[in-house]
ROBAFI-180372 format. One record per residue: residue in three letters; x, y, z of N, C-alpha, C, O in turn. Coordinates in steps of 0.001 Angstrom, whole numbers, plus 500000, padded with zeros to 6 digits. Layout:
<rs>
ALAXYZXYZXYZXYZ...
</rs>
This chain:
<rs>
UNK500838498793500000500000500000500000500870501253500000501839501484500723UNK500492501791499328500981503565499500500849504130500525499907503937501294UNK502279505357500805501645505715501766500969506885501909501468507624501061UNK499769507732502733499240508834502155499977510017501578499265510679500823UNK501214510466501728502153511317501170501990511193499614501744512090498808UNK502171509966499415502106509405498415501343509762497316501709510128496199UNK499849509554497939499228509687497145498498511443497273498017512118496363UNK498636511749498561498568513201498230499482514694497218499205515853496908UNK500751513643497009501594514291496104501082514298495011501114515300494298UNK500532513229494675499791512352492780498172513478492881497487513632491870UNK497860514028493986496715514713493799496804516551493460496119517291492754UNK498161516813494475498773518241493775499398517838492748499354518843492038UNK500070516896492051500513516758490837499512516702489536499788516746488337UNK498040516570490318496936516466488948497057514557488257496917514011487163UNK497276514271489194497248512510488470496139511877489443495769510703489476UNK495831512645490001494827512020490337493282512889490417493285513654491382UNK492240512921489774491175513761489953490673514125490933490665513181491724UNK489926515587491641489016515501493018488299514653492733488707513751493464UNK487331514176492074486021513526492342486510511937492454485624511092492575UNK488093511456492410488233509825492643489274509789493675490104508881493688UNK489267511077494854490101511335495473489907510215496617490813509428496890UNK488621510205497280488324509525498542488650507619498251489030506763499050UNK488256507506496583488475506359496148489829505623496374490079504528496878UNK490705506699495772492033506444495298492982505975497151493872505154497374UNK492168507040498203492644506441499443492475505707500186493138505371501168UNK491325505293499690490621503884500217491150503122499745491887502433500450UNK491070502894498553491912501560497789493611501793498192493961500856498910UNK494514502563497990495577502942497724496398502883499572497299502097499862UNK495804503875500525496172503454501791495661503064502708496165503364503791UNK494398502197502680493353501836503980493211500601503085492110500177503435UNK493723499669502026493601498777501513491882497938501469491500496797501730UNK491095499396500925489641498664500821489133498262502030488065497673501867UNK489457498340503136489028498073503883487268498877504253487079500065503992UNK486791498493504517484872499080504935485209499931505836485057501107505504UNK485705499692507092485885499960508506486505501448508257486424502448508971UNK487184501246506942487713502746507330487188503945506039487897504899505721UNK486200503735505587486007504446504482485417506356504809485352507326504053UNK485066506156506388485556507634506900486589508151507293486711509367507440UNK487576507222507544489322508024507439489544508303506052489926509465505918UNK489446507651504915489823507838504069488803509334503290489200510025502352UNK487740509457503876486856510605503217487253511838504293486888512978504004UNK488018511596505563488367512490506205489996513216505636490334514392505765UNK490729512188505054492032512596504373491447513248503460491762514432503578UNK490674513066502507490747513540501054490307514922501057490671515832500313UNK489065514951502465488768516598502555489914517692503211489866518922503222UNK491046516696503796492190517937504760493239517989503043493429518987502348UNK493671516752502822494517517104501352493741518040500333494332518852499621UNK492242517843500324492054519091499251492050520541499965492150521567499293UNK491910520558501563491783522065501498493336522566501920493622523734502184UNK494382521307501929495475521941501852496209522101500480497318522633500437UNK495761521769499682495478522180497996494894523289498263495707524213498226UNK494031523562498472493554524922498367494015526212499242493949527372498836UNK494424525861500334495809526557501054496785527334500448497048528536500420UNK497440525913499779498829526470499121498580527167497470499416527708496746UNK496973526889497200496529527839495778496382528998495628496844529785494803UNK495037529220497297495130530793497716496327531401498507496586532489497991UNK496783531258499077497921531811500223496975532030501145497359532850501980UNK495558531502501387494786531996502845495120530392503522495510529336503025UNK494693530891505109495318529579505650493298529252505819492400530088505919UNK493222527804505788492059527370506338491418526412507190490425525691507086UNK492686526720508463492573525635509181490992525395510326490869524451511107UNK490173526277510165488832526083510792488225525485510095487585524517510508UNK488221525839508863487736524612508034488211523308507488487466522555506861UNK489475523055507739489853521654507751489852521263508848490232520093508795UNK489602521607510083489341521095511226487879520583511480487630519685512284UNK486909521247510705485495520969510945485245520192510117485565520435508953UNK484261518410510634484239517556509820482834516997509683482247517190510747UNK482329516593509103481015515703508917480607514253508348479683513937507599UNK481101513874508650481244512059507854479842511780506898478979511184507543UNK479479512078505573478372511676504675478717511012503816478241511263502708UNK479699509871503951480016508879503068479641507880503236479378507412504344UNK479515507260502068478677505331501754479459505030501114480217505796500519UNK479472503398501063480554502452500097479247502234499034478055502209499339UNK479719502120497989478909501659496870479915500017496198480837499881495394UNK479366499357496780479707498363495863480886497388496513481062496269496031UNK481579497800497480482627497137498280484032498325497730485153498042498151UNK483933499162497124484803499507496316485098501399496049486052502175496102UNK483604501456495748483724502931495252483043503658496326482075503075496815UNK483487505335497010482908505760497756482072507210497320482460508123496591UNK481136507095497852480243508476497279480624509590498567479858509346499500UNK481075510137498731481606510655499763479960511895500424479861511946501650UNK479434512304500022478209513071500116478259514379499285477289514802498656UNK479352514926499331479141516571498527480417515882497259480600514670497380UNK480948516337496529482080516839495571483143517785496091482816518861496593UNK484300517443495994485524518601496424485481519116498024485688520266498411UNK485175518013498796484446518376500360485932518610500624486769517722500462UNK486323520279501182487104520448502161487479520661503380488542521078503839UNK485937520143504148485759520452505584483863520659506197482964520063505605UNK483677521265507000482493521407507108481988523265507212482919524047507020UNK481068523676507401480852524822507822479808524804509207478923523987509459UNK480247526026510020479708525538511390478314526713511804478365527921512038UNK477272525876511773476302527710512465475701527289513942475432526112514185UNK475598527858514466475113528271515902474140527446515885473659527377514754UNK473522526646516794472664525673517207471502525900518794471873525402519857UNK470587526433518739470091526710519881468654526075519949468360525362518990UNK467718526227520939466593525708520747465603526631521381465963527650521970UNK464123526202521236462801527179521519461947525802522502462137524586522517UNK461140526544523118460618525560523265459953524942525114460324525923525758UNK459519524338525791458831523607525190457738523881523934457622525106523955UNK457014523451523024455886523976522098455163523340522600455599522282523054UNK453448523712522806452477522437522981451513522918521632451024523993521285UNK451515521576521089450845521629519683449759520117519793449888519005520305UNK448564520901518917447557520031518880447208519462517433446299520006516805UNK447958518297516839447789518014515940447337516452515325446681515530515809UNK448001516646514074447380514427513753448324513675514417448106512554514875UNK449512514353514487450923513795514330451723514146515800452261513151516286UNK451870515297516512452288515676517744451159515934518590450315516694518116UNK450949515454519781449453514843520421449811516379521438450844517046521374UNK448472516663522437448608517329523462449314516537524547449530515325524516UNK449675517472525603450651516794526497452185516403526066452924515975526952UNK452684516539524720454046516270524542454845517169524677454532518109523946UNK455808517374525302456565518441525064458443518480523619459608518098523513UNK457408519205522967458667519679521889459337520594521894458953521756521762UNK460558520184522061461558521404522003462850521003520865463685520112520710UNK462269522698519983462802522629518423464032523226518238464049524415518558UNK465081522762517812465881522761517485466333524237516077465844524490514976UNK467236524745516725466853526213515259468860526127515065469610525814515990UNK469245526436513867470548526464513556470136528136512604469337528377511699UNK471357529202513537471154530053512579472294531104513507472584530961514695UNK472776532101512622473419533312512851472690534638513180473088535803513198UNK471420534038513450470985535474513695470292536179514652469090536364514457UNK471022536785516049470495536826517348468695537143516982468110537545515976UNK468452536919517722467176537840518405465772536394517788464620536276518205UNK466496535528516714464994534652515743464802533826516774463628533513516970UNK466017533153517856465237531894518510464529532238519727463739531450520248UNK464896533885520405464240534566521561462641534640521237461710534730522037UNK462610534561519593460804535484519025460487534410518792459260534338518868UNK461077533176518452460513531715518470459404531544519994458345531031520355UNK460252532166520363460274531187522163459565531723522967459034531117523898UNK459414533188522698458218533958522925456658534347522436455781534919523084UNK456622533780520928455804533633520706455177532035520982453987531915520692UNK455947530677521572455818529615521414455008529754523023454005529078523254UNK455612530744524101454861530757525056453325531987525121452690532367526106UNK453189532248523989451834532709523784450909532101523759449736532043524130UNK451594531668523279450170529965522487450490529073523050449881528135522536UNK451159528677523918451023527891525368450383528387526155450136527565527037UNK449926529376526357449291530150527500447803529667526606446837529087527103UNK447952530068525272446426529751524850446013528753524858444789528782524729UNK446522527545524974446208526268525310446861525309523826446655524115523608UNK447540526117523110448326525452522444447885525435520587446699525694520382UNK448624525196519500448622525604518488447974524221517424448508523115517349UNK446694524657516667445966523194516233447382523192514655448261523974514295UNK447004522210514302447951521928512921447517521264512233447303520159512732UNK447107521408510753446733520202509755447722520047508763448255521024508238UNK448018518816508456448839518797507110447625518067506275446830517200506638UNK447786518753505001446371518199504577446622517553502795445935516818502086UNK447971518275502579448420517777500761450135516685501270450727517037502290UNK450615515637500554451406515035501035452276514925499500452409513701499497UNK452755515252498581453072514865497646454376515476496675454408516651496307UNK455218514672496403456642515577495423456085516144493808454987515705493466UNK456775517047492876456260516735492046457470516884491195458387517504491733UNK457729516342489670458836516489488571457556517035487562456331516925487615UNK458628517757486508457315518251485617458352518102484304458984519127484048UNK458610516866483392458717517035482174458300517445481006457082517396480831UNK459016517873480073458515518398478899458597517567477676459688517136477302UNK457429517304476992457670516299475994456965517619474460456129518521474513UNK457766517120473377457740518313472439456795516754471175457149515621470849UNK455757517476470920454950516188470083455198517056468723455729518166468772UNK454694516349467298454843516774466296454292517663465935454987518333465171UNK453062518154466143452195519475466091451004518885467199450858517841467835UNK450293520091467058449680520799467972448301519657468066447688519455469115UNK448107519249467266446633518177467198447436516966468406446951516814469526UNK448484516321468023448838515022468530449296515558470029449298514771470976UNK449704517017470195449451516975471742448560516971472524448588516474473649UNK447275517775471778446284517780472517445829516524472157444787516736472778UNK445657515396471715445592513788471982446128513378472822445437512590473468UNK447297513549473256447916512897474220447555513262475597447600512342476414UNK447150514612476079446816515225476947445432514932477451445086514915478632UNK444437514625476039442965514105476543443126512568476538442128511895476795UNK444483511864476223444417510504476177445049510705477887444163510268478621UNK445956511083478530445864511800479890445139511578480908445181510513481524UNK444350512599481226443434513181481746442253512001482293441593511257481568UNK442231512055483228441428510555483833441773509499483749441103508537484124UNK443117509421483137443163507602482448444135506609483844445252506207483519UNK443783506388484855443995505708485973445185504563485416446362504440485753UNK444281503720484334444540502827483748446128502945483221447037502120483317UNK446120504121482700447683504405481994448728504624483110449888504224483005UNK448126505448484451449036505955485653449636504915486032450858504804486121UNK448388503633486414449029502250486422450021501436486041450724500729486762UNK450062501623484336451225501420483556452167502122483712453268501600483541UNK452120503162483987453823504165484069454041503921485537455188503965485982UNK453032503672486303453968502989487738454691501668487896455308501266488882UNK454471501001486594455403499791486611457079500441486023458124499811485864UNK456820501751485832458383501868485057458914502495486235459900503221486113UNK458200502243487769459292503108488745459870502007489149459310500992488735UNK460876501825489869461584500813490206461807500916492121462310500047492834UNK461284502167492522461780502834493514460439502323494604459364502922494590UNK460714501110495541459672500981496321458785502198497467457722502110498081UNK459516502965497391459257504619498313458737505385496834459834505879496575UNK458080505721495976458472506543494709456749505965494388456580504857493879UNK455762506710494694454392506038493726453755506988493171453212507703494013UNK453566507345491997453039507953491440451497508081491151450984507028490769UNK450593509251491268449654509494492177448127510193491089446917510022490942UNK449314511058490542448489512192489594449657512417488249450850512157488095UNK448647513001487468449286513647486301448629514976485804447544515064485228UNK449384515877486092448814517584485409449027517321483918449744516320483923UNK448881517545483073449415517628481807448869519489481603448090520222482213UNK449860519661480308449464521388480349449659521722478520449846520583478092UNK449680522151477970450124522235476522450660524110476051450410525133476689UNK451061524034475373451565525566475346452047524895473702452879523995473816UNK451690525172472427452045524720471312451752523164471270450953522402471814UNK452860523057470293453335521460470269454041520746471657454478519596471679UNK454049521667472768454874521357473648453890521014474841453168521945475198UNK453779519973475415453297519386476724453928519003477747454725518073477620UNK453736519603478976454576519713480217453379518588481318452287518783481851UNK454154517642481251453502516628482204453822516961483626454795516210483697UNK453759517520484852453545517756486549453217516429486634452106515949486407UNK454544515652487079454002514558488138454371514218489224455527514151489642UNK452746513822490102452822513896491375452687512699492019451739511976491714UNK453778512230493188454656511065493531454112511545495221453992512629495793UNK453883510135495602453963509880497226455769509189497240456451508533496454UNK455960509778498567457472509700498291457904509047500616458795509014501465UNK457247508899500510457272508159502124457573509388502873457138510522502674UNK458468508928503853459466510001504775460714510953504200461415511779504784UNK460699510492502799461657511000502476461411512430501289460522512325500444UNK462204513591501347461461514755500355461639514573499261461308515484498503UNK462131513548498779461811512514497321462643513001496166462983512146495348UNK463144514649495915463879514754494509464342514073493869464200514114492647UNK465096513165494522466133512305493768465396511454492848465485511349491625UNK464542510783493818463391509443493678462553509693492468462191508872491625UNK462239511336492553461125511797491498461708511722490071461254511436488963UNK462685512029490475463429512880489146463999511434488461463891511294487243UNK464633510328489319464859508999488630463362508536487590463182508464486374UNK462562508314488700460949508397487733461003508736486791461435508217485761UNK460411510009487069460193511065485535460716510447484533460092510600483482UNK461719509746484477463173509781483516462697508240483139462435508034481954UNK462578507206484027461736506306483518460570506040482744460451505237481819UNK459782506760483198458166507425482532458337507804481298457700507254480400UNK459356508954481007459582509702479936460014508797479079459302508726478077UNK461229507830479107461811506605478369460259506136478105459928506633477029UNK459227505409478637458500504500478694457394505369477412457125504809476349UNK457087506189477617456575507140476724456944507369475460456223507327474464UNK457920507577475515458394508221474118459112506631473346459407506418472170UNK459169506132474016459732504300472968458159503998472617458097503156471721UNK457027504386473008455793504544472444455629505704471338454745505486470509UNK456103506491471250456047507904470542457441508302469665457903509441469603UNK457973507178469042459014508005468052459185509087467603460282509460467188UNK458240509730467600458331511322466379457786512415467867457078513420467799UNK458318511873468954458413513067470133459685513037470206460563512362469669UNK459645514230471275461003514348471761461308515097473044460973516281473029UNK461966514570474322462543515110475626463346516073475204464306516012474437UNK462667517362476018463399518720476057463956518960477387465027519531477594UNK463257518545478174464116518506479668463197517716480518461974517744480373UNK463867516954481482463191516689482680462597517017483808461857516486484636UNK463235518274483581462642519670484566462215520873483904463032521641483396UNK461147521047483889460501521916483143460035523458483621459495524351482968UNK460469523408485045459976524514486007458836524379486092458529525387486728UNK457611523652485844456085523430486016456178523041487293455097523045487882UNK457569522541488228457616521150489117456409521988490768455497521414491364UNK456803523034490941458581524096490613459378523609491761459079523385492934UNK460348523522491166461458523132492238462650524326492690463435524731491832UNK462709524868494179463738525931494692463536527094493779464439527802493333UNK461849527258493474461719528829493050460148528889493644459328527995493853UNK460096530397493829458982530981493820457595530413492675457838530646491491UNK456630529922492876456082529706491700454193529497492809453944529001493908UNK453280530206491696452101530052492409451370528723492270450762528222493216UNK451439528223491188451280526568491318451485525641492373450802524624492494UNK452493525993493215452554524990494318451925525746494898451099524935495316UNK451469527062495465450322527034496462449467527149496352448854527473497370UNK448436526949494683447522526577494440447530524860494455446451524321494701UNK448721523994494196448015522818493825449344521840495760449511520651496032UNK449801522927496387450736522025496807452422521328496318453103521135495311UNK452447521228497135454409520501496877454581519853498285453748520132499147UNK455483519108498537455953518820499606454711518533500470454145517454500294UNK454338519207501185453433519377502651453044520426502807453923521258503026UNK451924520816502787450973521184502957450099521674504170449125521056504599UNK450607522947504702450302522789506440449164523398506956448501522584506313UNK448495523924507393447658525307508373448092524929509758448569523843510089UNK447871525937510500448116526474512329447014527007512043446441527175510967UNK446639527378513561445681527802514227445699528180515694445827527238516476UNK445567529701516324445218529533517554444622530819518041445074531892517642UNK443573530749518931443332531604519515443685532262520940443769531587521965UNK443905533798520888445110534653521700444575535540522149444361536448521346UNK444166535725523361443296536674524218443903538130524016445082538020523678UNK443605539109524083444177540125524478444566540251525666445155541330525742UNK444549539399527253444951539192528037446581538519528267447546538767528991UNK446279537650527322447587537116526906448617537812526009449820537864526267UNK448116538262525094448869539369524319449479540463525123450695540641525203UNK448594541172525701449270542538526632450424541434527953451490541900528356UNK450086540501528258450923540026529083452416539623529056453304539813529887UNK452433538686527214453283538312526641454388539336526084455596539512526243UNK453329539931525334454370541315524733454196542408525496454775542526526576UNK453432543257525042453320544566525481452328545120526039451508544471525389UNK451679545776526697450283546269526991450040547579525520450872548202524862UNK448901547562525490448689548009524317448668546933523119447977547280522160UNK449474545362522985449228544651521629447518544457522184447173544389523363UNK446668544398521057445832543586520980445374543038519549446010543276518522UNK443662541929519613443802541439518709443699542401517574444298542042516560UNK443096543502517518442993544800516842444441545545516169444659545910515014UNK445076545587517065446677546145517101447247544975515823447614545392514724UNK447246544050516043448050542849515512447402542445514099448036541990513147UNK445954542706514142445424542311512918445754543484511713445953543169510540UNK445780545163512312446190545856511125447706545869510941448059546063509777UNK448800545683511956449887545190511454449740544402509701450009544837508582UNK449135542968510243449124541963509746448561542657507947449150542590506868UNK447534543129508228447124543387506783447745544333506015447641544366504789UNK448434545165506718449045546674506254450464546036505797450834546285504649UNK451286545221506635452507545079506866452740543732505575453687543753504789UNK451740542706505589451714541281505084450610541447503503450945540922502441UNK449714542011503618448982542431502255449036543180501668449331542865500515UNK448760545088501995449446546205501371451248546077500932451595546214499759UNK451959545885501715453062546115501486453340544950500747454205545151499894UNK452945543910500778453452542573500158453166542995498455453868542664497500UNK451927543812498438451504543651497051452037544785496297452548544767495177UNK451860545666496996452648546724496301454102546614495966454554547270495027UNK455083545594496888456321545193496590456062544490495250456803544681494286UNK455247543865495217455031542587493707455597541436494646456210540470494192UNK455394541583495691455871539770496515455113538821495848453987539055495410UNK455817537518495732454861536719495526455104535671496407456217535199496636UNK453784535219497026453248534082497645454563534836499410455015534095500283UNK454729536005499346455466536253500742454118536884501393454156538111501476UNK453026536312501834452535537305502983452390536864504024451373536455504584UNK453391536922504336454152537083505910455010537841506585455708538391505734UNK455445538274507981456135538617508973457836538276508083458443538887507203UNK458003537539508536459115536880508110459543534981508328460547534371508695UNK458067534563507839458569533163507926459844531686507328460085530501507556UNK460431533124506255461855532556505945462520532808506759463663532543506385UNK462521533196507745463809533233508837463543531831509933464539531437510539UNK462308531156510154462027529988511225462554529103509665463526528359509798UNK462194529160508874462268528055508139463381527743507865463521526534507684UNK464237528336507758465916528877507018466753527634508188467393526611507944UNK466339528379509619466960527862510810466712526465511009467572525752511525UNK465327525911510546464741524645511373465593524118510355466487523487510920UNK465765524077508785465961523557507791467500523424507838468113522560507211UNK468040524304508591469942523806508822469982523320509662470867522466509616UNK469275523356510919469131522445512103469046521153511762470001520397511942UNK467637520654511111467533519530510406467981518200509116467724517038508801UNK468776519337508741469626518683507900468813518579506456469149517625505755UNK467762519471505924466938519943504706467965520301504051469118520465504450UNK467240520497502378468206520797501332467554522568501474466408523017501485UNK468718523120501554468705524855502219467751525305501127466738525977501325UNK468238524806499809467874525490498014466048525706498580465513526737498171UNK465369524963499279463993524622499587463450525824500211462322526307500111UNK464374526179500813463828527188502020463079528686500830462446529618501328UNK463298528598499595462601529644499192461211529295498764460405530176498468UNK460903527948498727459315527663498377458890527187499188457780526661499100UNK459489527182500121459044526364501502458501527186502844457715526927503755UNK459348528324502474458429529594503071457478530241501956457391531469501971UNK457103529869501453455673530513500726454693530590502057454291529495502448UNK454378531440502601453417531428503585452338532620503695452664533762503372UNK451385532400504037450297533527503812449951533385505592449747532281506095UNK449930534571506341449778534669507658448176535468507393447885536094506373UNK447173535230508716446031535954508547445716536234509976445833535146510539UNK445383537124510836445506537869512128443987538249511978443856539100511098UNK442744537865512594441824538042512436441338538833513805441215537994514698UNK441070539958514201440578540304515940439188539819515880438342539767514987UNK439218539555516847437763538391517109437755539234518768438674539901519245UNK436446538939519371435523539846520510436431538749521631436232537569521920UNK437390539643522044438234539312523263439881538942522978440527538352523844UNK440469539334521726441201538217521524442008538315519673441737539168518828UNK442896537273519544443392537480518213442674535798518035442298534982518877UNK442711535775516457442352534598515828443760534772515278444154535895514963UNK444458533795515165445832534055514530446339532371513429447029531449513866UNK445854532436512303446183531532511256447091531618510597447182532695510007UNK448309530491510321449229530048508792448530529073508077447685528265508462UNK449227529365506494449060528661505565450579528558505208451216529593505011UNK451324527012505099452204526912504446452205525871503419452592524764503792UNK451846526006502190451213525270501072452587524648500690452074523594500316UNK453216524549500590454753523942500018455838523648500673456974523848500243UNK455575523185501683457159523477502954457667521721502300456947520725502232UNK458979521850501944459286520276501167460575520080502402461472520899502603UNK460424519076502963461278518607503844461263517095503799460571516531502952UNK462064516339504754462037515082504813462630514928506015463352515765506559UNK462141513174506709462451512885507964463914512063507554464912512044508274UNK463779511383506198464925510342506175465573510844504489464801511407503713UNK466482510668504237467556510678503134468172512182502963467875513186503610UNK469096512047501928469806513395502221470625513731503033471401512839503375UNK470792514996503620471144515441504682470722514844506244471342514663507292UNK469844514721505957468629514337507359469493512711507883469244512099508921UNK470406512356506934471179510788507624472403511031508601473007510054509044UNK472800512390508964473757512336509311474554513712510409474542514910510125UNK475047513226511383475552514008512167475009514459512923474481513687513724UNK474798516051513142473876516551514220472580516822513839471657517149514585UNK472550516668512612471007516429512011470321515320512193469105515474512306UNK470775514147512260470100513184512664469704513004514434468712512424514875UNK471081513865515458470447513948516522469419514807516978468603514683517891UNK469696515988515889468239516791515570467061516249515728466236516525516599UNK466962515330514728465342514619514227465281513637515265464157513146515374UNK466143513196516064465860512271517179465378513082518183464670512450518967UNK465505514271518451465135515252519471463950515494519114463343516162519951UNK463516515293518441461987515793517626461158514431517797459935514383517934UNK461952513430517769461023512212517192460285511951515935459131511622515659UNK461282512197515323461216511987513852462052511570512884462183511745511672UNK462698510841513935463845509881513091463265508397512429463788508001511387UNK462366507739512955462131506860512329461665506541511221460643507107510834UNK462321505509510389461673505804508937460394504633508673460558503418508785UNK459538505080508427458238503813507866458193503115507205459140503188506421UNK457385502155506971457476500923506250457212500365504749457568499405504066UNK456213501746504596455778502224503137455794503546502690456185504324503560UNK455509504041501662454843505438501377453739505819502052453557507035501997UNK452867505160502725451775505855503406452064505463504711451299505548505672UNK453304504992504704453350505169506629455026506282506659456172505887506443UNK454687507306506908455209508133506872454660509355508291454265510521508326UNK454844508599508991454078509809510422455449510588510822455244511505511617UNK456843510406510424457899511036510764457650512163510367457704513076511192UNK457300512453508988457944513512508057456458514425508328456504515655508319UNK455473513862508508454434514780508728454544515595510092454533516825510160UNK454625514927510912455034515060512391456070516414512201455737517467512744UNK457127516356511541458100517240511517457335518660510619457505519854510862UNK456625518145509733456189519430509455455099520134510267454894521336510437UNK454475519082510709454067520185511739454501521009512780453992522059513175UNK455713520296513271456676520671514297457301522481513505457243523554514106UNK457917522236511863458179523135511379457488524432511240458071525502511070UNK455889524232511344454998525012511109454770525648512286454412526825512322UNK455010524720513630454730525835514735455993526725514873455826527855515330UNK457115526365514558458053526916514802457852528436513693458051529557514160UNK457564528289512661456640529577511919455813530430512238455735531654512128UNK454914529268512840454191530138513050454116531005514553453151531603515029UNK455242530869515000455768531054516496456518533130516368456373534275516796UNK457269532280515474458084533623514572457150534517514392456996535534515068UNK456407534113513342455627535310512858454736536342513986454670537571514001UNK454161535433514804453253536050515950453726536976516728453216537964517255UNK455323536289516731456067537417517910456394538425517164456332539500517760UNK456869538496515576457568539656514915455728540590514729455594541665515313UNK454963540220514201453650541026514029453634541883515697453695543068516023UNK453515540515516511453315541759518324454171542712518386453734543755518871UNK455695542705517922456527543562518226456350544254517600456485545370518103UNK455911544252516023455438545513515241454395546251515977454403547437516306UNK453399545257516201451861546339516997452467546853518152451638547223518984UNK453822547023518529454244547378519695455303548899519743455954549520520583UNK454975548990518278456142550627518354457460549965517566457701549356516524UNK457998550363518476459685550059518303460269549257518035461195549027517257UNK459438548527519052459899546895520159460909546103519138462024545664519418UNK460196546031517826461457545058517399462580545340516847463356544423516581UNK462965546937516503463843547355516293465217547378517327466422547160517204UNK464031547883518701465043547969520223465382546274520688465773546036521831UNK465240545480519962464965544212520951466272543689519965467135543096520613UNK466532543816518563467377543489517847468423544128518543469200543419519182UNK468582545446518524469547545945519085469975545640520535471152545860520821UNK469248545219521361469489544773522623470118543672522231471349543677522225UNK469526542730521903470278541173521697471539540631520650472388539749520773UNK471248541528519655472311541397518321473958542300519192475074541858519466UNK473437543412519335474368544503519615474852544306521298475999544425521729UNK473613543973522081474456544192523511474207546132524046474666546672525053UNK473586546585523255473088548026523219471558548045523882470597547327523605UNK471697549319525033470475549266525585469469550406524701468287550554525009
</rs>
């Protein structure tokens, strides 16, 4: 066997590629061995960022010191290490909110949850935690998840415009056919559910929608699609695949389709908030009155006149951002995943205080979610376990509801501090700054 010098010389010399780096040390100085295929993914990330050391002249020893083990053996042989060109880890602040008491399908009354938030930014897990004891005082926050589903949206280009719209009304209700293209998944987690079809020319954009278990399915979907599409078009010679992703999906963008038809999970909250509790919690002077024209002035006027889309909210990308690095989510998500519409209703004594989060795409198992402090994350939650089918999936629902109070926790406290003057300007500055 070589020894690692060895082969770290052959990697600044360019004889050996990054992407067969972790390989080359597994085989080359840990002699294949299983047992060690995280030493060998731990060398390859300190040799590349001391490659990258001696490229920039910056030193980067915090980041070759910080590590995360997301490697698998494939095959007895080859290692997928988890990212490409991994030179270390990156580290964010880890704190928690909490207890929450939430009344839902999935987190029962009487449990106590305490959520986990990863983020750089003083003052989000204090407004978590304060709004989480509002609605503990109110007797706690209801939750529905009510849509469960991934979606891929290919584009198939037909010969003219007649034979698409055939294909689209051959489509449309046909159970029978969904049936057949679920024999081309191979993926026992991966079932395909629905089919949008859409036409724009000769061009038809199939939306398809996949039960995907505990897991937030991209990978799973997108293998599909790609099966489906093969299975299709070896029926259809004179078509043709323009992409597999069509943006119809939508995937890590803004798009109103998913919160008209859903993505991911599908949430509402609910709770009602005395003005007793309000003046107690926050300020004297919030009430449900105070909080509801916030809400419409701050979340509807201003949202629309910005041209926001699908943002009417406080700021529920900031709970989501946090739970989603805490948890070990794919980050890219966090922009359709906060699509949230907040609604602050004053009702005779009191706030009515509702979310809608039509698209929050997360997962209890694959991905990120396998590993490190993300997985002791989701064990802190109770939502590590993975189910037995696609419809036994109580992890991943469970967690979104967990996600949703944590939203909807945020938002309640940033709206009170608005109906409160200053408050959230002085409260940043108190906690961020250390300034009275």
């Amino acid at each position: 066997m070589q020894h690692l010098e060895a082969v770290k010389q052959d990697f600044f010399d360019g004889k050996i590629k990054t992407q067969n780096l972790e390989t080359e040390l597994f085989r080359q100085v840990y002699g294949s061995d299983a047992a060690k295929v995280a030493d060998a993914c731990a060398a390859a990330a300190e040799i590349r960022c001391e490659y990258l050391e001696k490229k920039s002249g910056k030193t980067l020893s915090l980041i070759k010191q910080s590590k995360i083990d997301t490697s698998k053996l494939i095959g007895g042989e080859t290692i997928l290490a988890g990212i490409e060109s991994k030179i270390g880890a990156a580290l964010i602040p880890m704190g928690f909110a909490g207890p929450a008491r939430i009344c839902g399908q999935y987190v029962k009354p009487g449990e106590e949850i305490y959520i986990p938030l990863a983020t750089n930014e003083a003052a989000l897990i204090a407004g978590v935690q304060r709004g989480l004891k509002a609605i503990t005082m109110a007797g706690g926050l209801k939750t529905l998840v009510h849509f469960d589903g991934m979606t891929r949206a290919p584009l198939l280009e037909a010969p003219d415009i007649y034979k698409a719209r055939e294909f689209i009304t051959f489509i449309e209700g046909n159970h029978a056919f969904m049936e057949e293209l679920q024999t081309c998944v191979p993926d026992p987690f991966v079932c395909l559910v629905d089919i949008e079809p859409y036409q724009l020319g000769s061009k038809v954009f199939i939306r398809l929608i996949f039960k995907t278990g505990d897991a937030m399915g991209m990978n799973g979907v997108t293998k599909a699609s790609a099966e489906i599409c093969r299975y299709i078009l070896a029926q259809r010679p004179d078509w043709k695949l323009l992409t597999i992703s069509s943006n119809m999906c939508t995937d890590k963008k803004n798009a109103h389709i998913n919160v008209l038809h859903g993505r991911g999970k599908s949430i509402q909250t609910e709770v009602f908030i005395t003005d007793e509790i309000l003046a107690k919690v926050f300020k004297p002077g919030v009430n449900g009155r105070s909080v509801e024209k916030v809400v419409f002035h701050k979340c509807y006027l201003g949202s629309n006149l910005s041209g926001t889309v699908s943002g009417y909210n406080v700021n529920a990308a900031n709970a989501v951002a946090a739970f989603f690095a805490a948890t070990g989510q794919d980050l890219a998500q966090v922009i359709s995943s906060s699509s949230c519409f907040v609604q602050a209703d004053a009702v005779d004594g009191g706030l009515h205080f509702m979310v809608s989060l039509p698209c929050m795409e997360l997962a209890a198992f694959g991905g990120g979610t396998a590993f490190g402090t993300a997985r002791e994350a989701l064990e802190l939650l109770g939502c590590a376990k993975r189910g037995a089918g696609i419809d036994d999936n109580a992890s991943v629902r469970r967690l979104a509801e967990i996600a949703a109070t944590a939203v909807t926790a945020l938002d309640l406290n940033t709206a009170c501090a608005q109906a409160a003057g200053y408050e959230m300007a002085d409260s940043h500055v108190k906690l961020a700054r250390g300034e009275k």
